[in-house]
C-alpha positions as CSV (number, residue, x, y, z in Angstrom):
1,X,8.1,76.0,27.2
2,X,8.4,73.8,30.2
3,X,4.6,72.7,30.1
4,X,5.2,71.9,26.4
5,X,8.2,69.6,27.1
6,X,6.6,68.3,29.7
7,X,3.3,67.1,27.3
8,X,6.3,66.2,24.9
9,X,7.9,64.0,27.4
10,X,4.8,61.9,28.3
11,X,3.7,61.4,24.7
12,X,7.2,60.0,24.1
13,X,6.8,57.8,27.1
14,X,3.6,56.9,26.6
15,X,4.9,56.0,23.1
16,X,7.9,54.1,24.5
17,X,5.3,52.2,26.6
18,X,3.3,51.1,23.8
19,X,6.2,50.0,21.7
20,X,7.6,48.2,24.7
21,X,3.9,46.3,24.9
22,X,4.0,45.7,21.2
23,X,7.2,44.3,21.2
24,X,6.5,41.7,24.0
25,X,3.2,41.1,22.6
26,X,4.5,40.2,19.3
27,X,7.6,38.0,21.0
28,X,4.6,36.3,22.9
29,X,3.0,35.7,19.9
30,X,6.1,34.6,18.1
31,X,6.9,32.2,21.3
32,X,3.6,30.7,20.7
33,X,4.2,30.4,17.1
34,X,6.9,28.6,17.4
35,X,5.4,26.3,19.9
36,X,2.5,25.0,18.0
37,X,5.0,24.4,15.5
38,X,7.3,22.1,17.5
39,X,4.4,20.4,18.7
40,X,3.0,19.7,14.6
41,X,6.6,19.2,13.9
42,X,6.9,16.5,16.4
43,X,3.1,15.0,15.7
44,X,4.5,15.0,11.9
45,X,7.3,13.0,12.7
46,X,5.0,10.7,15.0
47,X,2.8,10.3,12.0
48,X,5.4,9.7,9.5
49,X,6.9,7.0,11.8
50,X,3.9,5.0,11.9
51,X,2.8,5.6,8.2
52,X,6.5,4.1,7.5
53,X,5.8,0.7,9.7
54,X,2.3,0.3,8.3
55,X,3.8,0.5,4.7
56,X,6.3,-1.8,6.0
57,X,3.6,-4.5,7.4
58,X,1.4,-3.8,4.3
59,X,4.6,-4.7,1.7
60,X,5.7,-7.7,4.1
61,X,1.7,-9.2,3.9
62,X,1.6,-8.3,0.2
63,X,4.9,-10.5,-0.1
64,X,3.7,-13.4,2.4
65,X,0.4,-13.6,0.1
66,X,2.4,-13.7,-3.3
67,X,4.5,-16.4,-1.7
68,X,1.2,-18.1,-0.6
69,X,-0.2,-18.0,-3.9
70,X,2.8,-19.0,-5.9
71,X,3.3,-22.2,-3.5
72,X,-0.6,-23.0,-3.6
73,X,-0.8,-23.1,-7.2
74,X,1.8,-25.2,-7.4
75,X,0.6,-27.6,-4.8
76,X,-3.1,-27.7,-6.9
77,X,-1.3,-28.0,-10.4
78,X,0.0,-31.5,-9.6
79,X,-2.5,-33.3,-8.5
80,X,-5.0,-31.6,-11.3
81,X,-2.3,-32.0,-14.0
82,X,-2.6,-36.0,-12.7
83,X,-6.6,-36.0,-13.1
84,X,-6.0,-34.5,-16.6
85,X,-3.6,-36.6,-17.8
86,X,-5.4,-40.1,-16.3
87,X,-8.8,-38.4,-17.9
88,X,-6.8,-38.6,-21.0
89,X,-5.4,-42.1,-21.2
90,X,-9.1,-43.1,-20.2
91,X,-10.6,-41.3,-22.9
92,X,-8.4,-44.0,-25.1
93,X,-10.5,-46.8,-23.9
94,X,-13.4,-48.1,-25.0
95,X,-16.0,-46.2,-22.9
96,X,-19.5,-46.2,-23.8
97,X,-21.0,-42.8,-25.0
98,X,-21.9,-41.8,-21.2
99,X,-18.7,-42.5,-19.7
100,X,-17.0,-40.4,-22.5
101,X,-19.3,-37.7,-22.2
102,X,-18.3,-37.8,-18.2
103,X,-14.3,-38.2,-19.2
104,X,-15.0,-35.3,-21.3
105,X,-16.6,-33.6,-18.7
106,X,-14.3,-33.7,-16.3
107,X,-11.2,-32.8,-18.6
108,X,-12.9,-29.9,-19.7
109,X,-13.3,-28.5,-16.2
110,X,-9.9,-29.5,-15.1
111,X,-8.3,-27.9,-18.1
112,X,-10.8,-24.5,-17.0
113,X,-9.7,-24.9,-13.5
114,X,-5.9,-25.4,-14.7
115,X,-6.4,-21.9,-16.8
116,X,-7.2,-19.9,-13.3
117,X,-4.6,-21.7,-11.7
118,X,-2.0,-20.7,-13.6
119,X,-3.8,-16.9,-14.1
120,X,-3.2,-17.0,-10.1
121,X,0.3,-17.7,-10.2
122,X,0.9,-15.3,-13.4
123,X,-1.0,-12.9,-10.8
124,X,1.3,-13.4,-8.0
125,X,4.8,-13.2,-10.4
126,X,3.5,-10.4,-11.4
127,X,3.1,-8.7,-8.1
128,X,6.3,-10.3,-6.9
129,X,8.3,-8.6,-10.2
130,X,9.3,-12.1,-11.2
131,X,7.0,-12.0,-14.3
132,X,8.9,-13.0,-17.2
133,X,7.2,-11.8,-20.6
134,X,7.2,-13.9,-23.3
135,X,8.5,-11.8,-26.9
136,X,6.6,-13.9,-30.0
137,X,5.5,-13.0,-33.4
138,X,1.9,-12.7,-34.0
């Protein structure tokens, strides 16, 4: 029947219609999809940039304060390894009980002070990867 076909006919258009809506709904939705992802995607590779310099500056101050420690300990070894060994040849004097308890004294906190020295600069080897282990029976 024509009035039947025609019913027909609009439902199919209708139903066209509403697929065609679908259809650019969901390629609007998939545009915007894709869109937010670029932008992340982009913001990700921003981020991993600068995470990449800042672990770059953090290694190169790590390796500036290793070197700093490695040259300072140095630099206070000597002249303590000088007050220890004077201390030393003073102790073989005749010194009366005072002075050798102060000789003592100060040997005994030079050798302690020595002791963190080199702690420091087994520290800072160890950081740097220039450690050496020593292999000995015990």
């Amino acid at each position: 029947m024509l009035g039947e076909l025609h019913t027909l006919k609009n439902g199919i258009n209708s139903m066209a219609m509403s697929l065609t809506a679908y259809h650019e709904e969901m390629q609007q939705n998939i545009d915007q999809a894709t869109s937010d992802l670029r932008e992340t995607l982009e913001q990700m590779e921003i981020q991993n940039f600068e995470l990449d310099l800042a672990k770059k500056r953090a290694q190169e101050a790590a390796r500036i304060k290793s070197e700093f420690l490695a040259n300072m300990s140095h630099e206070l070894r000597t002249p303590l390894n000088g007050v220890i060994g004077f201390t030393r040849q003073m102790l073989k004097t005749n010194l009366n009980m005072t002075q050798d308890d102060y000789l003592q004294t100060i040997e005994r906190s030079a050798n302690n002070l020595l002791t963190i020295i080199n702690d420091v600069l087994d520290f800072s080897k160890l950081e740097a990867g220039k450690l050496v282990l020593e292999h000995i029976p015990f």
